[in-house]
N, C-alpha and C positions, 0 to 999 in steps of 0.2 A: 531535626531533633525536637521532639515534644516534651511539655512539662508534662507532672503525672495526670493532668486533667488534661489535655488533649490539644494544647495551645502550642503552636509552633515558634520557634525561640531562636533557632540556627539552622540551615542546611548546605548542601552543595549537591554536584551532579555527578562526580565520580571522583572516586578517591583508591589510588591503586594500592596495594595488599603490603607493598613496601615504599618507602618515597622514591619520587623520580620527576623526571621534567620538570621539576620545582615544584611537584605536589609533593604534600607530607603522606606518609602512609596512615592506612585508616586506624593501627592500633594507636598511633599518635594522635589524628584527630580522636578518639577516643578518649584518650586519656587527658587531651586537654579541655575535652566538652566536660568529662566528669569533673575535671578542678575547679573551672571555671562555673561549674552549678553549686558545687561543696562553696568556694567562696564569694561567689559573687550573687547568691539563688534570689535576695530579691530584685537587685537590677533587670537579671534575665524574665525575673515572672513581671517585669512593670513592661519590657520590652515587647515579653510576648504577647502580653494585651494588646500593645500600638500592630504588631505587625498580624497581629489574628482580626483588627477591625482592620486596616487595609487589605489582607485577604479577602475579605468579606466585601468591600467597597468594589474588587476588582475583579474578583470570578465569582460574585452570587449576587451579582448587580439584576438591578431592574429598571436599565432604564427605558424611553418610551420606543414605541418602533421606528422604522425609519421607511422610506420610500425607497422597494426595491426601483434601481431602474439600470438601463445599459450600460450607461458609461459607469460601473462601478469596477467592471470588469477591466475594463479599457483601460483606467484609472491606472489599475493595481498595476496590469500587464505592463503598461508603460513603465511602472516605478520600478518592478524588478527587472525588467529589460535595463535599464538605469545600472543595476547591480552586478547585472552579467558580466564575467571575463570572456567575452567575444573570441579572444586567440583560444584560453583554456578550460573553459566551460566551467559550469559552478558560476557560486558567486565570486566576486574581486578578492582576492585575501587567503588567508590561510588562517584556519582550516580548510578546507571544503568540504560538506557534507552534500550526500544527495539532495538533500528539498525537492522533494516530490511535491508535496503540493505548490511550490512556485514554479516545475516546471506544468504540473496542471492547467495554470493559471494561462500560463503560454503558449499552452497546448491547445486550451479552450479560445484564446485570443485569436489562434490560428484558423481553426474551425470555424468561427462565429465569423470574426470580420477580416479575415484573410489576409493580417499581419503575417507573411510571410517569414521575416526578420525574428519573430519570436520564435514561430517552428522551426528556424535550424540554430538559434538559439538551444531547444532541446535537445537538434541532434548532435550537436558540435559536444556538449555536455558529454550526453550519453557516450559519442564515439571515445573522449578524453575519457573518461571512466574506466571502459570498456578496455580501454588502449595501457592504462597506469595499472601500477603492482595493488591496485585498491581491489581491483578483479584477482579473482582467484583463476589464471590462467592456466593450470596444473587439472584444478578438479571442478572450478564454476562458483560462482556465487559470488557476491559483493561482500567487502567488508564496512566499517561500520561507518570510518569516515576518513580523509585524508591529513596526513596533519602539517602538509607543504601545500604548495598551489600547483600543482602539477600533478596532484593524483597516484605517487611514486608510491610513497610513505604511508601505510593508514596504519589505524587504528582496529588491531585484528580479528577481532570482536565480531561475527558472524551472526546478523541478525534475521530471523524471520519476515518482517515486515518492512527491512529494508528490502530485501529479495522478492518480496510480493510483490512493490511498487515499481520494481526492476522490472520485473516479468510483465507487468502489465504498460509502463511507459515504451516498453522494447515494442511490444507486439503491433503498439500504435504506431511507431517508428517504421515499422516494420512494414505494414500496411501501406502506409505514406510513401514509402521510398523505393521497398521492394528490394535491399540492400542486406543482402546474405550475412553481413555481420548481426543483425538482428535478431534473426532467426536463432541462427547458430549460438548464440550468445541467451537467448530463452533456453534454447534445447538444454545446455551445457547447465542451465542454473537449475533447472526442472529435475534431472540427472542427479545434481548433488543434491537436492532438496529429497529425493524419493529416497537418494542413498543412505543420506548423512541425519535425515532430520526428524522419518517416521517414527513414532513410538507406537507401541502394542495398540492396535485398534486402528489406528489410519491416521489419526491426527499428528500435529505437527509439534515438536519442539520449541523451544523462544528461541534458542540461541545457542551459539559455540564461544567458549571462552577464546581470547585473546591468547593465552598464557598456553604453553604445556612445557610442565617440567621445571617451572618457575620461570621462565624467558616468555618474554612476548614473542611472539610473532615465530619462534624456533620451529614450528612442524610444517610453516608456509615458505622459508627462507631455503634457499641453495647456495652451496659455491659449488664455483663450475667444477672441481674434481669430482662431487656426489651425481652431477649429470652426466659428465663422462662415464663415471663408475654404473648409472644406471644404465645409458643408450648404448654404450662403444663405440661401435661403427658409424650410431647413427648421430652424435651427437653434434659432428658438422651440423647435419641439417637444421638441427632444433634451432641454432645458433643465428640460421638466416632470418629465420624467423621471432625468434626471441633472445631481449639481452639480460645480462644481471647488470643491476644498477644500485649504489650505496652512496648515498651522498653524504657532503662533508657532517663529522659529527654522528654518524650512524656505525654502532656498535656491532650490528648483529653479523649475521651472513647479506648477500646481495639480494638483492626483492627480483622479483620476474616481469618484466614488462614490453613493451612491446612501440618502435618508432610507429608513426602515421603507416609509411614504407609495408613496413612490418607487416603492421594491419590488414594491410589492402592484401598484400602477398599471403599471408594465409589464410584469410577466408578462401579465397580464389585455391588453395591448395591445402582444404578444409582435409580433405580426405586422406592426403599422404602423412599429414600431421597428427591423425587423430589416435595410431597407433603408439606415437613416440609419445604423447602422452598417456597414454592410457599404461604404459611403464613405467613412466614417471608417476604417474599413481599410485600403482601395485609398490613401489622402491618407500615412496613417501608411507605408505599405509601401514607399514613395519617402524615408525616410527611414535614416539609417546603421542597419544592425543590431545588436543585440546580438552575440557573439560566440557560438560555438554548439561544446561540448563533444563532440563526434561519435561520441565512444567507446560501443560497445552493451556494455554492462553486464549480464552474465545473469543477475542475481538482479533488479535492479531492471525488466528484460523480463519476469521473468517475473508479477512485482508485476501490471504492466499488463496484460500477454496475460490473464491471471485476470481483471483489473476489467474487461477490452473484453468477453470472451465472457459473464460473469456480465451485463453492461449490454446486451449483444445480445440475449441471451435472454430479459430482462426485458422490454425494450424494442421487441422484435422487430425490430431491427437486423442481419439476413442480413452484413449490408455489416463492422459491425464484428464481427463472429465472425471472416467471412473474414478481416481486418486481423491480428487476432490469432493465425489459423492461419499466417499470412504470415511475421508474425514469428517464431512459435515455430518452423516449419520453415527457417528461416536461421540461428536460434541452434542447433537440433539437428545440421544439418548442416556445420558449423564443428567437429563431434565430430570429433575423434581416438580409435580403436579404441574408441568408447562414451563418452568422457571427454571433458565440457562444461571449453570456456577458462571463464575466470572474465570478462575482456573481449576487444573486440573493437574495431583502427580501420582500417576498410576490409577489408582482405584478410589486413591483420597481428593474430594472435593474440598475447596479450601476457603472461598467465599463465592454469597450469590451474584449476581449479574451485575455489569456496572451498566449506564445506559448505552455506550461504544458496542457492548456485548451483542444487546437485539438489534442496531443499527447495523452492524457488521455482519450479521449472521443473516438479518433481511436480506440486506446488496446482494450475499453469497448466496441464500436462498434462489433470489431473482435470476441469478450470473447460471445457476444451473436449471432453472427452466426454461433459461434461453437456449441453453447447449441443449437438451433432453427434450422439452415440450412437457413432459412429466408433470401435471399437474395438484402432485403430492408436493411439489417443491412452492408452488403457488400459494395452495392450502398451509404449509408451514410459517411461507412468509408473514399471512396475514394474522395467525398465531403469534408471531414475536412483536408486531405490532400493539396487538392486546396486552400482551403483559409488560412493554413497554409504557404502553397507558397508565396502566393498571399499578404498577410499584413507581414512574418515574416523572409523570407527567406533573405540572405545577397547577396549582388552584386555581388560576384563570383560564388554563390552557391556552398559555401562549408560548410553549415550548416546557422542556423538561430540567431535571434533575440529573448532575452525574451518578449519586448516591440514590440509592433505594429508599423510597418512605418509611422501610422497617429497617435500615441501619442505624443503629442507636448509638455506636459508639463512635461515629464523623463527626466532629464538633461544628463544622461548616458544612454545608451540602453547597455544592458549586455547581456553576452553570456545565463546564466543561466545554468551553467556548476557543479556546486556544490551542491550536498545532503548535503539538513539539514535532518529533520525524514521522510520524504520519495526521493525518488531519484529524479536527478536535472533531470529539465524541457529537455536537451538534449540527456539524457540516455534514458528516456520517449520518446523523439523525434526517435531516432535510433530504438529502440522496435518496434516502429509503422511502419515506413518505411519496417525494417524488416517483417515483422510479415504481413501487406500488402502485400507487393511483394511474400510473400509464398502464400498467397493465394489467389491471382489473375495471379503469373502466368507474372507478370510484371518486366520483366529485367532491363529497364530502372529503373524503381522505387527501385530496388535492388540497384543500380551503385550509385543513389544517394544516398542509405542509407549507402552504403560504402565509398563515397566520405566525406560525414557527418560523421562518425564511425571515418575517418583515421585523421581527423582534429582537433575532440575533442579529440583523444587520445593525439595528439602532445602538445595541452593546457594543457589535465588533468595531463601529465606528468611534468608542471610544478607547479602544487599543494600540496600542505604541506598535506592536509586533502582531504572527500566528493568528494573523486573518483570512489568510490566502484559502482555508478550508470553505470558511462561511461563506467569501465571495462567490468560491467556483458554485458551491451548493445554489446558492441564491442565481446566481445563470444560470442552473437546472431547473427551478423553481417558475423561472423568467417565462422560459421557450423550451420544454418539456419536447423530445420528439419521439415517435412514435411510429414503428412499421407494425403491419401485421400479415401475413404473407398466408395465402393460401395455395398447396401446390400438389400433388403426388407423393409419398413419403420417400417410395422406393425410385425414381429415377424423376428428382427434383432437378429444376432448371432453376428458381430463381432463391430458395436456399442460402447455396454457396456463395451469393454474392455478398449478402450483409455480414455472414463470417469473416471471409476474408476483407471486411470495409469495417471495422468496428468505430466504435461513437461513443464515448462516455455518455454524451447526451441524448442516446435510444437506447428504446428497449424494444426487440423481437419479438414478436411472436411467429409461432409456426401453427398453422392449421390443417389435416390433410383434408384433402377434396374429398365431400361429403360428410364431411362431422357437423351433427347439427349441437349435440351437450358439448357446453362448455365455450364457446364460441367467443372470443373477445369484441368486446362494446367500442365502436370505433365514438368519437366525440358526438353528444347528442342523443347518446346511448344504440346509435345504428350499427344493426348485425351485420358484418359481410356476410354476400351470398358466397357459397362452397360448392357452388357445381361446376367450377371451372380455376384454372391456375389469375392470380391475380396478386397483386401487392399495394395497399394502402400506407401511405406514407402521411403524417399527418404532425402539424405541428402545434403542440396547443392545444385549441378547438377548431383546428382547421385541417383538413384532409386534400390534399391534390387527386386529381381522378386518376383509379385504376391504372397500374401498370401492370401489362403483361408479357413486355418483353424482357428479356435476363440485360440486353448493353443499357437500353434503356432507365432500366434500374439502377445499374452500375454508374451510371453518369448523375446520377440522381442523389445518390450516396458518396460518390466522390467529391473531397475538396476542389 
């Protein structure tokens, strides 16, 4: 809550429509923020001053840079390794929220220095998720958060950019293990995501209310007589494989979830199962809906256009790349003179870009010139980069601005240094620069993503919490890798292998044999030759020699 000049005075993070769980409902906070201003207005305007310069002290700081170096990484992965529930994944406690970027952190810890214990770390998480009523095991997709330690119970709230970071933590999983529940568990969220979440033009929704009908969680909950009454004959079987579960204190119908046992039993009998829900669907989809936030979001699109074309290419999914080209071409196209809104509902734009916006929409740019080769995706990238500069960038240039230079009415412009549930707008920011300069080859555009890299390290070192973004970025920053493949377009050998091997820390290219325009700068500014199948792998400014065999590569890329 702000005073009328623009000074923040009171807030919180959700506040439900009626009281519950010991929250007061929001027309009560309402109406006690308004008394509390009628009586109290100038205590609260002496307060808002103290907490508007500590705003300012803590997300629009300046302090000096710091020395990227290895064990920062190390560091962290250690600390939240520390944090981990070992038996039930997540962190220790309850809540549990996904934290994608601390499993990031562990994911990178795995890859880099082959902490083992941190990657099944990830996947013990992921399986526990995947396994609790927090999955939407009926029609796919995660909810928002758990609010037991066991994953049973969430928070029914269906968001966009939790399910982005799903799709894309699975696929690594995926990769890594080879473990059919991964897959199947992408397929399944892909599925409700193209279902449930497309708006007119391609893009994506924020989110599904919690509520329908005034009850939480009512259009996601069962009792076994409605599964009966949906399967009949068939609903023994469902039973083998899934139970209802209500625990003590829990009002509603029973949640859907599924033992370890379980698990293991239906992936393995993916096929016989898929019809019994897919009735369970059709039974469910006659019921009141949740409420459906319609607004297209361009950072939280561009989260997903990334995790659909990275999962397509993995997966060999033609269908979801296009999905992603779709959407990314209706958020570019919403540009004014080059300059992405920030949202979008319907037809109406509602503000311009935030910085997260160009950083998210670059990654997605890159994420679909790696699926495609498509060199328009390229040319876009380095389009958002510019007008990134150009409205957000800070007078030293040593990194940027959450807010635009022409936003008049932000009383603070903040760094936007800090993960809430996906990584801060800056980590984003460093990704891209990185991630750019691998693939075009641009030195310069490198130095500044190191310049940016070495600056928010020295702030995020002053953070109590939601560094985990800046860390992982600053390990891309570190040790940048780099394939670039040249091959046959129509009956590629060596292709398929970096798909199915993905890396957060590479970026693809694909070249066909004989293209001489366009050609990517391996380090040093050196052309590969195109007269023959070949793959340069290179990390940094260093290149290992030519590979041209497909196992060869494979082991190359492999953890």
């Amino acid at each position: 809550f702000l005073t009328p000049d623009g000074k923040p005075f009171w807030g919180g993070t959700y506040f439900p429509r009626e009281a519950r769980y010991g929250r007061p409902g929001f027309i009560q906070v309402l109406e006690a923020v308004d008394k509390a201003w009628r009586e109290k207005q100038q205590s609260l305007a002496e307060g808002a001053d103290g907490l508007t310069a500590h705003v300012e002290s803590r997300l629009a700081g300046t302090n000096g840079k710091a020395v990227l170096d290895r064990d920062t990484l190390a560091d962290l992965a250690g600390r939240i390794d520390g944090m981990i529930d070992h038996d039930l994944g997540g962190l220790k406690g309850a809540p549990k929220f996904p934290n994608a970027p601390f499993m990031h952190t562990l994911w990178l810890s795995w890859l880099r220095d082959g902490q083992v214990d941190h990657r099944d770390a990830v996947l013990t998480s992921l399986e526990k998720m995947l396994a609790g009523g927090i999955y939407d095991h009926v029609g796919g997709g995660l909810s928002r958060y758990s609010t037991d330690a066991e994953w049973l119970v969430p928070h029914f709230e269906k968001m966009l950019y939790d399910n982005a970071q799903l799709i894309r933590l699975c696929n690594w999983a995926y990769a890594a293990t080879g473990k059919d529940l991964f897959r199947l568990r992408i397929e399944e969220t892909v599925a409700w995501l193209l279902r449930e979440m497309r708006v007119e033009g391609g893009a994506f929704a924020a989110s599904l209310d919690a509520d329908s009908d005034g009850e939480e969680g009512l259009f996601y909950t069962w009792s076994r007589d409605e599964i009966e009454a949906a399967l009949g004959d068939d609903a023994p079987t469902f039973f083998q494989y899934f139970e209802l579960a209500a625990p003590h204190g829990w009002e509603g119908k029973p949640i859907v979830r599924q033992s370890e046992m379980q698990q293991s039993k239906g992936i393995a009998d993916s096929a016989n199962l898929a019809p019994l829900k897919a009735k369970l669907l059709a039974f469910r989809e006659q019921r009141v809906r949740p409420g459906r936030d319609g607004k297209v979001l361009t950072d939280w699109n561009g989260l997903m256009i990334a995790a659909l074309a990275e999962a397509g290419r993995s997966l060999g999914r033609r269908d979801w790349i296009d999905a992603a080209a779709k959407a990314f071409t209706h958020i570019v196209e919403a540009s004014q003179d080059d300059r992405l809104p920030h949202s979008m509902l319907g037809a109406k734009k509602l503000f311009p870009a935030l910085s997260s916006d160009y950083a998210a929409m670059t990654n997605a740019a890159i994420a679909l010139f790696e699926a495609t080769s498509d060199p328009t995706y390229s040319d876009r990238a380095r389009l958002f980069i510019g007008e990134l500069d150009r409205w957000h960038l800070d007078a030293e240039k040593t990194g940027y601005w959450l807010t635009a230079s022409d936003s008049g009415d932000v009383p603070i412009r903040i760094r936007g240094d800090v993960d809430e549930a996906i990584p801060s707008a800056t980590s984003q920011i460093i990704e891209a620069l990185v991630r750019l300069s691998s693939l075009t080859g641009d030195f310069e555009l490198w130095g500044r993503a190191w310049a940016t890299a070495e600056h928010a390290m020295g702030r995020a070192s002053q953070q109590a919490y939601g560094q985990a973004g800046i860390v992982n970025a600053c390990a891309l920053a570190l040790e940048p890798l780099k394939l670039v493949i040249i091959d046959e377009p129509g009956s590629s050998t060596l292709v398929p292998v970096p798909n199915r091997n993905p890396d957060p820390r590479r970026v693809d290219i694909v070249v066909p044999i004989g293209t001489e325009a366009n050609r990517p700068l391996l380090p040093g500014g050196v052309l590969p030759p195109t007269e023959k199948p070949g793959g340069w792998f290179c990390s940094g400014q260093m290149c290992l020699p030519v590979v041209t065999d497909a196992q060869e590569l494979e082991k190359l890329l492999r953890r």
